[in-house]
N, C-alpha and C positions, 0 to 999 in steps of 0.2 A: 470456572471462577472468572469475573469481570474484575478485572483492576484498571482503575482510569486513572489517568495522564492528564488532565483536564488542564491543568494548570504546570506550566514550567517547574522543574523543582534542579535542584542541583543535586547533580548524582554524580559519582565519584569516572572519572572518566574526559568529562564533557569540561571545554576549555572556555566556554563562553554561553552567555542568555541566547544566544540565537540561536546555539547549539544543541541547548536545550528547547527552546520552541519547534526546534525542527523535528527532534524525535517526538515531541509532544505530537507533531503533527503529521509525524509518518504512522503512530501507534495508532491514532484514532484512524487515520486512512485503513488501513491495514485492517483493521477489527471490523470497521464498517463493510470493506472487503469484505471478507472471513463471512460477516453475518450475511450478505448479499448471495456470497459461493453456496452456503449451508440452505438457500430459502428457494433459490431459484436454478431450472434445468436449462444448463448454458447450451443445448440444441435450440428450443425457445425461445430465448434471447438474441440468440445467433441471428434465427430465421425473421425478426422483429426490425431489423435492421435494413434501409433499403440499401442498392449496389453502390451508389457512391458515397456511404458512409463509411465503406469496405477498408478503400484504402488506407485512412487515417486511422482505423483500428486498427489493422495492421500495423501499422508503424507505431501507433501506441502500445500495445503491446512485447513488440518488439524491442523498444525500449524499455520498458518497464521490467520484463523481462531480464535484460540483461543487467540494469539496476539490481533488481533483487536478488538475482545468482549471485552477485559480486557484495551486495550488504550480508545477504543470509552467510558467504566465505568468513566474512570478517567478523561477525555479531561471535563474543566471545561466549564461551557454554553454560 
């Protein structure tokens, strides 16, 4: 099931409109993610990349990473 975010809305929680445009816009990030993970084999992807694209996906990753460990702890159930 697709539920979209499209639009800021107030939801019980969120202390401000910016607050709200952020989850708007980490939801649609996230899904487009999801649907990108579900479409394509990330050996292929991987290999598509030349060597000094390397490092800064690494480090993208790597943050990002630890971003989402630390959201997904706190995203209530």
């Amino acid at each position: 099931m697709h539920i979209s975010r499209r639009y800021p809305h107030r939801t019980p929680g969120a202390t401000s409109y910016e607050e709200e445009t952020a989850a708007t816009a980490l939801y649609e990030a996230l899904r487009h993610l999801a649907e990108f993970c579900a479409t394509h084999d990330p050996a292929r992807v991987a290999a598509a990349f030349d060597p000094q694209e390397r490092v800064a996906l690494h480090r993208f990753i790597s943050t990002s990473g630890a971003w989402l460990r630390d959201f997904a702890a706190r995203l209530p159930a």
